[in-house]
Backbone as a ProteinNet text record, in pm:
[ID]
protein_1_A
[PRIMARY]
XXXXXXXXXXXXXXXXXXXXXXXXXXXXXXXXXXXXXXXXXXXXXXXXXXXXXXXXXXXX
[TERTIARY]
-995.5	-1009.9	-927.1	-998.1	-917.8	-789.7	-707.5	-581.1	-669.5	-611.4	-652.6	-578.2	-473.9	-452.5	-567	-633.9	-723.3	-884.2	-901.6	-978.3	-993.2	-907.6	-876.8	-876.6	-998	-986.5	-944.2	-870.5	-818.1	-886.1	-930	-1054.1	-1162.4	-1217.9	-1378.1	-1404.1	-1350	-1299.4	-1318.6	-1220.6	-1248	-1365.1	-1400.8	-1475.7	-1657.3	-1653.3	-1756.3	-1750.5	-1634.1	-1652.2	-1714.8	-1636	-1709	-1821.4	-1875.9	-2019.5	-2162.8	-2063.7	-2180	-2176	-2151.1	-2164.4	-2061.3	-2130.8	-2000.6	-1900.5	-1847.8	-1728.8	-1812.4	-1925.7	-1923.2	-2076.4	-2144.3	-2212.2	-2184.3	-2005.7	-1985.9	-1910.1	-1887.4	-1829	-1951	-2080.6	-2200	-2196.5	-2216	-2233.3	-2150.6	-2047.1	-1931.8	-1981.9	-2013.4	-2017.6	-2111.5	-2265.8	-2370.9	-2329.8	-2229.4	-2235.6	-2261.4	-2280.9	-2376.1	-2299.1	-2157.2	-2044.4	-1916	-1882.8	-1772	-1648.1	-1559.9	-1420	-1302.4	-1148.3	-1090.1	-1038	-984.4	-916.9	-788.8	-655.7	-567.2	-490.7	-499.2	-450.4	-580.4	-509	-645.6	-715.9	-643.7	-665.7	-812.8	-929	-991	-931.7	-1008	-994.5	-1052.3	-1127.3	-1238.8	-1251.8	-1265	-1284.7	-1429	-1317	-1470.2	-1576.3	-1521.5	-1656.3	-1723.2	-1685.1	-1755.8	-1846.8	-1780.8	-1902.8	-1983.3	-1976.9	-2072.2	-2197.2	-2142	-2202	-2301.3	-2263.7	-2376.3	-2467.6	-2413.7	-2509.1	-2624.4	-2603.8	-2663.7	-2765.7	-2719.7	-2830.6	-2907.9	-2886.7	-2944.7	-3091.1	-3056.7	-3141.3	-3194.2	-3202	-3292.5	-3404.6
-305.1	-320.8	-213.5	-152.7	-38.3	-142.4	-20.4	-73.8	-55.7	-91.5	-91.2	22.8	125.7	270.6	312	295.6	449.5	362.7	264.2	227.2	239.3	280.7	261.2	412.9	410.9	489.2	543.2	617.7	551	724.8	662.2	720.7	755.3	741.6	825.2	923.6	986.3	1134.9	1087	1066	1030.1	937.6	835.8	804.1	884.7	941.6	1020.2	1124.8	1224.2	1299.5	1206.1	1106.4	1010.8	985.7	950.4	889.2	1043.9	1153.1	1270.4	1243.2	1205.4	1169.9	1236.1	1239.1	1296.8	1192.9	1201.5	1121.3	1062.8	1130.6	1066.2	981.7	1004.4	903.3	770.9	794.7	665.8	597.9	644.2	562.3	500.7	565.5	492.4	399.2	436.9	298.2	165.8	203.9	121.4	17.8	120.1	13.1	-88.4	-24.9	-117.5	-227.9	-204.7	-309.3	-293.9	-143.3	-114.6	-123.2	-63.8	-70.8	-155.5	-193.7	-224.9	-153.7	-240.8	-183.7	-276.2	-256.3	-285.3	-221.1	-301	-203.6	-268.1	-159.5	-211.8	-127	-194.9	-76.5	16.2	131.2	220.1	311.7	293.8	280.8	206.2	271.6	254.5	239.3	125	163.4	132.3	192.8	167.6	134.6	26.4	76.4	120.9	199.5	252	183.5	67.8	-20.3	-77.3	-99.2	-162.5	-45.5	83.6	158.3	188.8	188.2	216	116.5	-4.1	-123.4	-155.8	-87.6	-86.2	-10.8	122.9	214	210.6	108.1	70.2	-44.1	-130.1	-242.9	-165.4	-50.4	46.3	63.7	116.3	232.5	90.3	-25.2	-83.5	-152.1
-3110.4	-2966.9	-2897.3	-2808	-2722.1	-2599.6	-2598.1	-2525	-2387.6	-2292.8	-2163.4	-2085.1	-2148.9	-2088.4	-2135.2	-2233.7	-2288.9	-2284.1	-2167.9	-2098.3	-1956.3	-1900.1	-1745.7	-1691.3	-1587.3	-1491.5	-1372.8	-1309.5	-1217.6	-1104.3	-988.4	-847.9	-922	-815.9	-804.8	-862.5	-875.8	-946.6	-1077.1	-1143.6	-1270.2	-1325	-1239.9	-1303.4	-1317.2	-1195.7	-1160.7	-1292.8	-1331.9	-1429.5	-1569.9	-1575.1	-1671.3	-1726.2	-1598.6	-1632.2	-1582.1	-1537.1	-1491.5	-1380.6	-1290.9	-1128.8	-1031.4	-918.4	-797.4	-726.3	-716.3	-663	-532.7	-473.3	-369.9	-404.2	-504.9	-514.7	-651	-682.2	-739.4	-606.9	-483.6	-340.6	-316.3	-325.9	-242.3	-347.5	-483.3	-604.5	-603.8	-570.8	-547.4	-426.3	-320.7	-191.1	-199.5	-293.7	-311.3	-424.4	-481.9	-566.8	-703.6	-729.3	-875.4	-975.3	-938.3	-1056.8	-1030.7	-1113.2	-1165.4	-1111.9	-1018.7	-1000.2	-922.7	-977.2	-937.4	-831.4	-685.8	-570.5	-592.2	-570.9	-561.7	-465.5	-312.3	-204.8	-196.3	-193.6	-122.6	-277.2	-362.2	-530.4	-583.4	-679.1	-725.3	-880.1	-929.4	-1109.6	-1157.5	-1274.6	-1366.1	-1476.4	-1555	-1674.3	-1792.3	-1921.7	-1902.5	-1962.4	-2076.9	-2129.7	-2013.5	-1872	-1814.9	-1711.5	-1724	-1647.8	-1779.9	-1915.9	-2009	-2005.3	-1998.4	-1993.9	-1902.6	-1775.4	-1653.1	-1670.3	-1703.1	-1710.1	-1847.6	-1947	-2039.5	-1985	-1907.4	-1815.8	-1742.3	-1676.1	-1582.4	-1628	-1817.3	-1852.3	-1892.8	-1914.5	-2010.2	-1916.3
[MASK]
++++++++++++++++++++++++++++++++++++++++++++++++++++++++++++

């Protein structure tokens, strides 16, 4: 089982490089609801089995 540092994303930024995306259309993803994220303050965080995981429901 992965630790949850070398799961955790932390902004838009990163997770966007992640998954191939721009930072500003994982903000629109975010706002609709599509992904997965914790806010803490003005802080995004991601992790990444759970943006793999979406984007695996996506494609099916």
């Amino acid at each position: 089982m992965a630790m949850l540092k070398d799961d955790l994303l932390t902004g838009a930024k990163a997770a966007g490089d992640y998954i191939g995306r721009s930072r500003t259309a994982i903000y629109h993803m975010v706002e609709r609801g599509e992904l997965p994220v914790v806010r803490k303050g003005n802080r995004l965080y991601f992790r990444k089995s759970e943006l793999e995981a979406a984007f695996r429901s996506e494609a099916a």
